[in-house]
FIPALO-117296 format. One record per residue (C-alpha): x, y, z; residue number from 1. Coordinates in pm, whole numbers. Layout:
     xx     yy     zz pos
      X      Y      Z NUM
...
! end
This chain:
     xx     yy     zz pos
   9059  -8519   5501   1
   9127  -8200   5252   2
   9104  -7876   5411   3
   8842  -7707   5203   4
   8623  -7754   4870   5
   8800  -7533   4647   6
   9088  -7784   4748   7
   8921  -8130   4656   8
   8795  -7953   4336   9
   9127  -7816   4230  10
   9276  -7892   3895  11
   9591  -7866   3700  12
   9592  -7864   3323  13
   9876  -8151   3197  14
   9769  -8065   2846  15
   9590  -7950   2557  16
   9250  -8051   2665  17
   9369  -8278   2985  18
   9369  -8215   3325  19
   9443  -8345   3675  20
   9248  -8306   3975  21
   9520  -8180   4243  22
   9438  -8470   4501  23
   9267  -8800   4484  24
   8881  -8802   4550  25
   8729  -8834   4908  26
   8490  -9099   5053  27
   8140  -9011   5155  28
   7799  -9239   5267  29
   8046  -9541   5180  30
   8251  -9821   5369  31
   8451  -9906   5123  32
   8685  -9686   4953  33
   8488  -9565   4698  34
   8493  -9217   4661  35
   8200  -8980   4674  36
   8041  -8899   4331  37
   8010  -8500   4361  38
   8395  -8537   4384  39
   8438  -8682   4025  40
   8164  -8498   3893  41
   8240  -8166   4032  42
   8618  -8203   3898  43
   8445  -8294   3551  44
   8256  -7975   3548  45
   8569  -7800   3641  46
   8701  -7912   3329  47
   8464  -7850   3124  48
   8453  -7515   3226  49
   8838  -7442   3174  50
   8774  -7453   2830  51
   8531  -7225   2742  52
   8535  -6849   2702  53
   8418  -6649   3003  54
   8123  -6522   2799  55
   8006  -6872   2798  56
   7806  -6995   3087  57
   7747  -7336   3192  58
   7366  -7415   3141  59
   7292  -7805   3093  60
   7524  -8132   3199  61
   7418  -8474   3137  62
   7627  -8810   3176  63
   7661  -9157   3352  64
   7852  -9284   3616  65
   8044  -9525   3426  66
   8210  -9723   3763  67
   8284  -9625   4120  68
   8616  -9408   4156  69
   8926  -9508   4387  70
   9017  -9285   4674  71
   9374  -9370   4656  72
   9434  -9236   4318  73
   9412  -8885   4110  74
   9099  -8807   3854  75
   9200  -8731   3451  76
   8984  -8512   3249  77
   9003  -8536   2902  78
   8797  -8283   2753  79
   8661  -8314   2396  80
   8506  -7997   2193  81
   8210  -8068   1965  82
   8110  -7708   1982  83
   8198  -7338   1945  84
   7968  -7098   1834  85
   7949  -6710   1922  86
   7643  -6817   2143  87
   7672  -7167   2262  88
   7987  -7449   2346  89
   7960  -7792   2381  90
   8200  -8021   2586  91
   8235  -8408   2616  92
   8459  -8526   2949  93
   8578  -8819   2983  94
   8688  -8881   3381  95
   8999  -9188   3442  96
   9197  -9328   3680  97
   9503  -9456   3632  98
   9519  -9802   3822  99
   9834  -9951   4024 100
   9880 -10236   3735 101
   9921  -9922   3529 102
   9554  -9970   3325 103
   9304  -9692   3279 104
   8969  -9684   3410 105
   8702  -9480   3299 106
   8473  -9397   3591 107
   8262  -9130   3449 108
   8137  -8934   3077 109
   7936  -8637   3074 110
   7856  -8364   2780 111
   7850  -7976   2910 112
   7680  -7701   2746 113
   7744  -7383   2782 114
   7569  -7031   2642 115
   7609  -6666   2658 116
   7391  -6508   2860 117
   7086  -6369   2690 118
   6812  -6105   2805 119
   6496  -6270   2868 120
   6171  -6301   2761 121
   5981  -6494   3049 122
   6109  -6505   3361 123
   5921  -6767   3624 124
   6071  -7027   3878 125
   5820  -7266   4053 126
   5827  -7279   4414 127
   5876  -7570   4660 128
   5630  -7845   4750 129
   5657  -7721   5097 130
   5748  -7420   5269 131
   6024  -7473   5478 132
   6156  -7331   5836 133
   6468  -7114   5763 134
   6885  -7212   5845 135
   6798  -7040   6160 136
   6515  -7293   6293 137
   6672  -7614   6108 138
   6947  -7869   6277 139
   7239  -8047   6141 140
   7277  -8374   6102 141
   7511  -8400   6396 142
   7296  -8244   6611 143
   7010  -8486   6510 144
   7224  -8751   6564 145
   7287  -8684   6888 146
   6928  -8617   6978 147
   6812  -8916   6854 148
   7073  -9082   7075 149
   6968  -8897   7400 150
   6627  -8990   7334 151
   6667  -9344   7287 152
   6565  -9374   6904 153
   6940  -9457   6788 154
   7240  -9654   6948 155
   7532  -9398   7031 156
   7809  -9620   6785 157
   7516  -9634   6515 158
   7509  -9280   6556 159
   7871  -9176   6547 160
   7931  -9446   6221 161
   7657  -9210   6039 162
   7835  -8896   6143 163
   8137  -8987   6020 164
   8057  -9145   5717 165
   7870  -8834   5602 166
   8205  -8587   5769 167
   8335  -8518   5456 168
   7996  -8304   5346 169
   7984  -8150   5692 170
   8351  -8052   5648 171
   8266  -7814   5336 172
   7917  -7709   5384 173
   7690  -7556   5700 174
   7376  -7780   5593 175
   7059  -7777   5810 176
   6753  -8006   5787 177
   6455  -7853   5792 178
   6216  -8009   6038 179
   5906  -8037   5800 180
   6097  -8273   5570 181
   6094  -8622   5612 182
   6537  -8612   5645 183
   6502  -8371   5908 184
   6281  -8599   6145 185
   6437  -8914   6069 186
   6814  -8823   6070 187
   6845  -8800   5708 188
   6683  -9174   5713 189
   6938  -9327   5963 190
   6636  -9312   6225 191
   6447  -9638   6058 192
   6222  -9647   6345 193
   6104  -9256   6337 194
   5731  -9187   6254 195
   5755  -8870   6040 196
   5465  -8613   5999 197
   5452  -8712   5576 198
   5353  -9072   5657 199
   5055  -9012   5535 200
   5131  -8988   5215 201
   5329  -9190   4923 202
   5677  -9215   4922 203
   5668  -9036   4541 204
   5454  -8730   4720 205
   5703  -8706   5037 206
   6032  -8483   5021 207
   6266  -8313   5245 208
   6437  -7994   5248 209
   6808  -7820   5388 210
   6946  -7534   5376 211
   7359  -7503   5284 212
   7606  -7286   5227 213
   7994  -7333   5181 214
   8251  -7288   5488 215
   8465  -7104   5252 216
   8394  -6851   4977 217
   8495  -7018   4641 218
   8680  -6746   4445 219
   8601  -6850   4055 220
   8303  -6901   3856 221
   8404  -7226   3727 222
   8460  -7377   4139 223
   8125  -7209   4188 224
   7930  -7396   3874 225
   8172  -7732   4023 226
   8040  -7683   4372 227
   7655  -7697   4274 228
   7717  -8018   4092 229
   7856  -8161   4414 230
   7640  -8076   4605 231
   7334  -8213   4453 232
   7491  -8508   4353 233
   7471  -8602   4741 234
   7193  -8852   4865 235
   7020  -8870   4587 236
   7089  -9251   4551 237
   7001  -9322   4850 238
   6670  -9066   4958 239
   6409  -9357   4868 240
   6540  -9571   5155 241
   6498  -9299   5379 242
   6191  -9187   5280 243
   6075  -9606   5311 244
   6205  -9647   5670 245
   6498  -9805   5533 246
   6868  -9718   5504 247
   7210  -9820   5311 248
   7223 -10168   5471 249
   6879 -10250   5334 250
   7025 -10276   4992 251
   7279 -10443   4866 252
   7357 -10186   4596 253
   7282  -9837   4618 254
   7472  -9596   4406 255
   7380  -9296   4140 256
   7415  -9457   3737 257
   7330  -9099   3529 258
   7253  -8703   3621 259
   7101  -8425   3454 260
   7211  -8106   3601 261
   7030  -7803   3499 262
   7133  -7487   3565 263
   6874  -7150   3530 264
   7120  -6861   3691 265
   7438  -6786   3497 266
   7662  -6762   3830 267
   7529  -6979   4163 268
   7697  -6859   4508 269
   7671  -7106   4744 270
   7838  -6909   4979 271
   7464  -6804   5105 272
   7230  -6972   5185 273
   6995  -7186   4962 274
   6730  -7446   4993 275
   6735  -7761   4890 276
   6407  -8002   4868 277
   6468  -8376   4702 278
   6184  -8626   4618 279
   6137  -8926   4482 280
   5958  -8980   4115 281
   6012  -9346   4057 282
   6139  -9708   4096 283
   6103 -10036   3943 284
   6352 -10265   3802 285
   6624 -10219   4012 286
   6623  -9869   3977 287
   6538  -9533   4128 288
   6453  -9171   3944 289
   6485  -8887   4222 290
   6560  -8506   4186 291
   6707  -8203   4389 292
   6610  -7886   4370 293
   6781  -7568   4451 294
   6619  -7216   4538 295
   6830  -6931   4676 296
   6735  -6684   4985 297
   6496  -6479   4752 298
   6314  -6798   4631 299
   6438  -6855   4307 300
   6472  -7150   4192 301
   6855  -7190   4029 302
   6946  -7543   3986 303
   6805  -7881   3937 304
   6952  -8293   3955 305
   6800  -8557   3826 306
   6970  -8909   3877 307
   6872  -9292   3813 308
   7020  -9497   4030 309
   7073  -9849   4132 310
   6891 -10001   4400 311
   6899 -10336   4429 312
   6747 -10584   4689 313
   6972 -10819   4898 314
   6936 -11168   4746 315
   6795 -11393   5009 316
   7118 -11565   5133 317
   7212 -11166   5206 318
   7542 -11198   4948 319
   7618 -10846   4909 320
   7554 -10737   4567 321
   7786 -10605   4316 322
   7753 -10302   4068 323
! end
């Protein structure tokens, strides 16, 4: 496993326009090696932001998941200018893989936009649904883990399996699950069996909040505006199951397909601490529309993800599924 964040979202530039992430993407809330979407995503923004003057700031991404990326081999950027204007810049990435028959893979498109920051004229955030217990009062998932094992709710190799599958987040960020959401009672979902205090209400009214903040400082705006996107990329796909008393084996595909990633402060230091509350808005059709939410320590809300993803039911002779 890579030593920090700043590491897995390194890049080199190989070109006008083309760059290289510095090491292949890591594996996260998967058993097969597939790596973990932030990582492409976050090395796409990255990109994207290489290329812009410093005036500009990164404001708006949207894009689709075009394919699950390898963990054995090194993410391409190739980053496309459609706009350049004293106030605003516009970006199209396309992410690749280069395969060991020698083909290339597109795993991922997204366009960027970028402005200059501006003096405003209204300035409001809304707050969240809930209001929250501090880092100081919340748990990590770990610890959960384990205390769902010492009191009998979870089987100790059920237990470790989720820890480790989910190491790779722990690795980079201090996250802590606030007890009033539904994650922080029920393990993050893992706990099927756990009656939460929200089940009462419908899955599309329930949420669940954590606090997080990096291990490491990360020195550069552009890591910075890279780091948000990975982190709220994470269990998005997946948050309906465990706000349903199900989890990842209850589906036989579960993965993100597009993201909207709004950004409302110019510079986002995740080095401190900020909360983050996820809920559910829809699903039907084999799909899922969920969104994250970020608010830093003075309650402003900075950052929001929006993702449909795939969720599709295990056919009845329990085939597993294939995206």
């Amino acid at each position: 496993m890579v030593a920090s964040l700043a590491e897995q979202l390194s890049i080199d530039e190989i070109g006008p326009g083309e760059y290289a992430s510095r090491i292949p993407p890591e594996r996260m809330g998967n058993a097969l090696p597939i790596a973990y979407g932030g990582c492409t995503l976050g090395i796409a923004v990255h990109a994207a932001c290489k290329t812009v003057p410093p005036t500009h700031r990164l404001y708006s991404l949207v894009g689709h998941f075009l394919g699950p990326a390898s963990t054995t081999e090194k993410l391409y950027c190739t980053v496309h200018s459609s706009r350049n204007t004293k106030t605003f810049a516009t970006r199209r990435v396309e992410v690749s893989q280069i395969r060991p028959d020698g083909k290339k893979r597109v795993c991922l498109e997204l366009l960027a936009d970028f402005q200059i920051e501006e003096p405003a004229m209204l300035t409001y955030s809304t707050p969240p649904v809930l209001q929250y217990s501090g880092p100081e009062k919340s748990r990590s998932f770990g610890e959960l883990a384990r205390e769902a094992v010492a009191s009998g709710q979870m089987d100790e190799k059920d237990a470790a399996k989720v820890i480790e599958s989910f190491a790779l987040g722990d690795s980079f960020f201090d996250t802590r699950l606030c007890p009033e959401g539904v994650s922080g009672q029920n393990v993050g979902g893992a706990n099927k069996q756990k009656q939460t205090t929200q089940e009462h209400l419908p899955i599309t009214d329930k949420t669940s909040g954590d606090w997080s903040r990096t291990r490491a400082p990360l020195e550069s705006r552009d890591e910075r505006a890279a780091a948000v996107a990975f982190l709220l990329d994470g269990g998005l796909a997946f948050l309906p199951l465990g706000h349903s008393h199900k989890w990842l084996d209850d589906s036989a595909a579960c993965s993100s397909l597009d993201f909207a990633l709004r950004l409302f402060s110019s510079d986002i230091d995740l080095s401190s601490w900020h909360l983050r509350e996820r809920r559910t808005t829809a699903g039907g059709l084999g799909r899922t529309y969920t969104e994250a939410r970020l608010w830093d320590e003075k309650g402003h809300l900075v950052a929001s993800m929006t993702q449909q993803s795939i969720m599709r039911p295990w056919p009845e002779n329990k085939t597993k599924g294939k995206l």
